[in-house]
N, C-alpha and C positions, 0 to 999 in steps of 0.2 A: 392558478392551478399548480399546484406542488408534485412533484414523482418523487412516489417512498421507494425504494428499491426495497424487495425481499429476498430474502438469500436460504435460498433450502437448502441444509446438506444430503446429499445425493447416498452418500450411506447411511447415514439413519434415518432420514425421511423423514427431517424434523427440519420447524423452523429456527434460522438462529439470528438473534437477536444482538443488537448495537453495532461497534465496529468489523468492517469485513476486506479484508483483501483478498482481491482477484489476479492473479499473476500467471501473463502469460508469455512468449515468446515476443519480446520487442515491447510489452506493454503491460501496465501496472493500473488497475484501478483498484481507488480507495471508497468504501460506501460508510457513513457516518449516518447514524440513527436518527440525528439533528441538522435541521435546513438552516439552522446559527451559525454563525460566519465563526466561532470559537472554538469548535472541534474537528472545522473542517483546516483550519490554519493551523489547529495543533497535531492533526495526520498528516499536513504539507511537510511542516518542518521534521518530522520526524523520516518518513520516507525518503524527502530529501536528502538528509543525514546519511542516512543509510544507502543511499544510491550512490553520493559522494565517496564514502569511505569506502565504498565496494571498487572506486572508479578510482581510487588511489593504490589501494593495493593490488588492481591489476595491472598499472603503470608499473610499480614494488616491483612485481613477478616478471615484466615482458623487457623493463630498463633497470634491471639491475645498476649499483652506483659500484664503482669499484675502488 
């Protein structure tokens, strides 16, 4: 048995379709259209990326280098 996740948006009250992120306080999920091991690795590495780079520059901001 497989779980599709569906994703309505709440303002137009329509279905949306393919990828989707859910972001919320402390917690990030990714839903991918495809139960294929290829697009759900290529939302890993990308989020990743982007959580890293977020976690770098607020190291930047709180330890300044002098």
């Amino acid at each position: 048995m497989r779980i599709r996740p569906q994703i309505i948006n709440l303002q137009t009250k329509r279905l949306e379709l393919g990828e989707a992120k859910i972001v919320g306080k402390d917690i990030l999920f990714n839903i991918t259209p495809s139960p294929e091991l290829q697009p759900v690795c290529k939302m890993l590495l990308m989020t990743q990326k982007k959580l890293f780079l977020s976690w770098v520059k607020s190291l930047a901001l709180t330890n300044p280098v002098s």
